[in-house]
Steps between C-alpha positions, in 0.01 A plus 500: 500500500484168340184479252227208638529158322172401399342135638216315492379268783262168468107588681178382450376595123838637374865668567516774747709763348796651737742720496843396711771798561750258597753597809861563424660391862512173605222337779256816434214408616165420260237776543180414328281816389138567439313790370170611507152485353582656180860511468811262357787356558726803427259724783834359702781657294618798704504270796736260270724788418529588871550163614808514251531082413567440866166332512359262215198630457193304274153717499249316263218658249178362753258330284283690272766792488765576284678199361332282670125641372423199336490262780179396508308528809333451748596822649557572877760565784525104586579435127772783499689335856480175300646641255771664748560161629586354175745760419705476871453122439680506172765711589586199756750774645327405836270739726493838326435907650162529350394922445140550436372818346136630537281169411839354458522558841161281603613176200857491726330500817290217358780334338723501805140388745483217218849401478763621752771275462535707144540798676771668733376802564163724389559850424096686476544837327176699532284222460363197660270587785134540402256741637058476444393644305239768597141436487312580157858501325505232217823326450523664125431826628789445754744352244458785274535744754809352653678450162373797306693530192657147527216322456317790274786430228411136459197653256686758327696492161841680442596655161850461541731413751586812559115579641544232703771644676326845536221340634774331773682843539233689631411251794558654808709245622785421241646825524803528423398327190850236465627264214388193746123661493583536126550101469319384739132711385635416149511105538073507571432618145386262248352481163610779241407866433290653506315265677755414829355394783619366870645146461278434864174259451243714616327169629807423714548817659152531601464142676790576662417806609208400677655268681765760593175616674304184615691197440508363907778259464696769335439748755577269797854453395672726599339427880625126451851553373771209638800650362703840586281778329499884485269751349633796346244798443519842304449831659253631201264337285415343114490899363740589701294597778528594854329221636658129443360172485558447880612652756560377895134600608384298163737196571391559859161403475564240202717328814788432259739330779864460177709825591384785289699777379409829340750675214513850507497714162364156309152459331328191366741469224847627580527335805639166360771708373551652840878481666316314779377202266844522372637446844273187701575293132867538575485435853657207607 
């Protein structure tokens, strides 16, 4: 697999960082990728290998993460679809597959509510549709309990970059433990041991994690999309658990109308490297 070819993009206070696997057969079409609350760019590198150059594929670092951490802010989900916006604009390779991941999933929904002539299709992956939260349940205590080690890392210093990878190995969810989770949980660490901590700005992730949970324009996207959409969802959960995100009795009664589609033998993570993803980006 070709290695990505760094870029930066033009936004509001600064250059978006993005990385761009470019595609190796001729009129592949552009797919545009975005990860989640406290991931990067490279979060998308198994799907590049499988998609094997016959896409170009460009995922940027979101604000506040990775390369891209010293954006300054303000934070929030309509800042991040601006930001999205700039990046299909300046491709000028003309209406793009956008994939959203987790909150990446609820900043393309905006992005493609805010600006669908940028957009030729909207792939949702496990993310996206909102649900109230349940009364006497503060939004922090929700964030933390729907991230859970994510979001604890954000206050924790690493030794070496070798802890930092144990810490990553024994999440539930990145097993089997792959060179792509090597590089991908590798390119969050800043600073220098042994003081390493996650390159995420705690600020960042926790603004736009509450309005993950509250935000009401944010929320009502994915109910007022205007071009083709889907919404891919995993079969188990952030740890690795039974119980996903959604599931048809969930989506049910959120009255998500975009075709919805579950994907067996995935969790939170591992389904945007699932054969299925794979498949509706190289669908005609």
């Amino acid at each position: 697999m070709t290695a990505p070819q760094p870029l930066t993009v033009p936004v509001d206070g600064g250059e978006l960082a993005v990385l761009h696997w470019p595609a190796t057969v001729p009129g592949a079409p552009v797919v545009v990728a975005v990860h989640g609350i406290t991931a990067n760019a490279l979060a998308w590198g198994a799907l590049a290998r499988l998609l094997d150059g016959r896409v170009a594929l460009y995922a940027p670092d979101l604000r506040g993460r990775a390369a891209s951490r010293d954006l300054p802010g303000p934070w929030g989900l309509a800042r991040h679809a601006e930001d999205v916006a700039a990046l299909v604009t300046a491709l000028d390779a003309g209406p793009v597959r956008l994939v959203g991941h987790s909150m990446g999933a609820w900043v393309c929904s905006l992005a493609a509510v805010r600006h669908p002539h940028l957009v030729a299709e909207l792939t949702l992956v496990d993310g996206a549709v909102t649900f109230p939260l349940p009364d006497g349940v503060h939004e922090q205590d929700a964030l933390a309990a729907v991230l859970g080690p994510a979001l604890a890392r954000l206050s924790m210093t690493f030794a070496s970059r070798a802890a930092y990878r144990e810490f990553w190995q024994a999440h539930p969810a990145f097993a089997p433990w792959t060179d792509e989770l090597d590089a991908y949980t590798q390119r969050d660490l800043v600073g220098e041991a042994p003081e390493l901590v996650s390159s995420c700005v705690h600020e960042a992730v926790t603004t736009d994690g509450t309005q993950v949970l509250l935000d009401e324009e944010a929320a009502g996207a994915v109910h007022r999309q205007r071009v083709p959409t889907r919404l891919l969802y995993a079969e188990r959960g952030l740890l690795d658990e039974p119980q996903g995100l959604y599931d048809p009795a969930r989506l049910a009664a959120a009255e998500v109308t975009v075709p919805t589609e579950p994907v067996a033998d995935t969790n939170h993570y591992s389904i945007i490297w699932s054969d299925r993803l794979v498949e509706l980006l190289l669908a005609p």
